[in-house]
Every structure is written in C-alpha cells, then in structure tokens.
C-alpha positions as CSV (number, residue, x, y, z in Angstrom):
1,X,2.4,-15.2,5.2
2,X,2.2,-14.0,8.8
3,X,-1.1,-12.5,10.1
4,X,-1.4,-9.1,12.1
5,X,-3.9,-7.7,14.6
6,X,-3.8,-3.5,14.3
7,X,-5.4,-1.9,16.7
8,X,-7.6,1.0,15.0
9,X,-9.3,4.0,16.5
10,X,-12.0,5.8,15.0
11,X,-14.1,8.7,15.7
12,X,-17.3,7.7,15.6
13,X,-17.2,3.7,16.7
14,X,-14.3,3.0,19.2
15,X,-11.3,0.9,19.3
16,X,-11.5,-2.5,17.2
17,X,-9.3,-4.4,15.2
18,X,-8.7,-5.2,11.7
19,X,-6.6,-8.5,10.8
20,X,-4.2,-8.3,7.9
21,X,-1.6,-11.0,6.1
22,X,2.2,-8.9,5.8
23,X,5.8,-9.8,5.5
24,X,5.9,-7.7,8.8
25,X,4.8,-5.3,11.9
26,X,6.2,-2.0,9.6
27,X,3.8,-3.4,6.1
28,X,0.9,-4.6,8.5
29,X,0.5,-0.6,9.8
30,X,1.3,0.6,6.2
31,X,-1.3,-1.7,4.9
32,X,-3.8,-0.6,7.2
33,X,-2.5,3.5,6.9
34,X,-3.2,3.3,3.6
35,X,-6.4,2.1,3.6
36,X,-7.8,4.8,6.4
37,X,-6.1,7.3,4.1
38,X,-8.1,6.3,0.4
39,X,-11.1,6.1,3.3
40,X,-11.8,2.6,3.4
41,X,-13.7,2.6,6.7
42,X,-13.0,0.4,9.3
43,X,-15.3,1.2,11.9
44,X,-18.3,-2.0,12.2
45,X,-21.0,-1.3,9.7
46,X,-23.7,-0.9,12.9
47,X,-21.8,1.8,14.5
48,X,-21.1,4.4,11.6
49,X,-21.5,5.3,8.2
50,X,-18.9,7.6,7.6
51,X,-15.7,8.0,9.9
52,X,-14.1,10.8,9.8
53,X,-10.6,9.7,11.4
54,X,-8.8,7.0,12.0
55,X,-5.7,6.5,14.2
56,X,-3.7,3.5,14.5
57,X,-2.7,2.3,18.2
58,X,-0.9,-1.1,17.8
59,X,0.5,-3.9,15.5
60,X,0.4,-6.8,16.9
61,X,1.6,-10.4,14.8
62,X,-0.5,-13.6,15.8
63,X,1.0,-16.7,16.9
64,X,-2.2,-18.8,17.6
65,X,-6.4,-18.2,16.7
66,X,-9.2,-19.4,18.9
67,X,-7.2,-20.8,21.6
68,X,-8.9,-21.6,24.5
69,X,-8.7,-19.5,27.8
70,X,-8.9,-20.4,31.4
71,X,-9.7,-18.2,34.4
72,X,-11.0,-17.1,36.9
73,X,-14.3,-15.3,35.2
74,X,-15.1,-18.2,32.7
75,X,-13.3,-19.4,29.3
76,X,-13.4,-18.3,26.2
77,X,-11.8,-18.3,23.0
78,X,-8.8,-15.8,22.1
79,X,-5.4,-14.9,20.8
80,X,-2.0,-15.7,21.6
81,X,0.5,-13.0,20.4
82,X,4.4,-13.4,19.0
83,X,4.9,-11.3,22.3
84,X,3.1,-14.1,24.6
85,X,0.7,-11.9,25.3
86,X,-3.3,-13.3,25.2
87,X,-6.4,-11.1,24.1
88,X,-10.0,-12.5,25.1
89,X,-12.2,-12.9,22.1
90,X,-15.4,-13.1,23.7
91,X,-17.1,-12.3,26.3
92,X,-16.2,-15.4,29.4
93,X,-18.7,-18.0,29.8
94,X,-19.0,-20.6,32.9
C-alpha cells in the first residue's frame, strides 16, 4: 500500500508531519482528519500535552525514503515525492 506524508498544523507545536499507508491522497487526509477529530494528538510528545487544533495543509504520496541529497549546504537524507519534489530530512552536514 502506498505511503503518504500529511502535513499537520497544530496550535501549540508547529507544522510536522505524520506518515500514513492509504489507497490514496483523498483516504491519506481522511485518515489523518479523523484522527485530529477523536483527538489523537499529533503534535511531538516534547512540545505539548494537549492540542487544541489541528489543521491539515498537504498530502503528499512518497516515491523514495532516505535518499541521499547533494548541495550546496551539505547532504543529508530525505524524500522524493510522486510530484518529483525533494524534502530534507535533517539538518545538512559537510
């Protein structure tokens, strides 16, 4: 089953993401909905306790994990999106 990246903000701790397995994009963000709404919190354990809302910004489906990246600031590990696109997992390193 395909994997998918949704982009979650929350109140209290920021913008992260939480990985789910769906059939696609539409059940990734329903999967994730549903969750925020029984009040399964999504926020890192370190940064809150209790969120109080939850908005989702982007579903995203992955193509490749931990591929490597090359540039200009360092490498580092990251994702490579069905859209091409590439999202740094880690800070860069020399």
């Amino acid at each position: 089953m395909p994997e998918f990246d949704v982009t979650v903000l929350t109140f209290r701790s920021g913008t992260h993401t939480v990985r789910v397995e769906a059939t696609d994009p539409t059940d990734a963000r329903n999967q994730v909905q549903a969750e925020c709404d029984r009040g399964d919190s999504h926020c890192p354990a370190e940064s809150c306790t209790d969120d109080v809302d939850s908005t989702l910004l982007d579903v995203r489906r992955v193509s490749l994990d931990d591929v490597v990246i090359l540039s200009a600031n360092g490498v580092g590990l990251g994702t490579l999106y069905a859209d091409d696109t590439l999202r740094r997992k880690e800070a860069a390193h020399g």
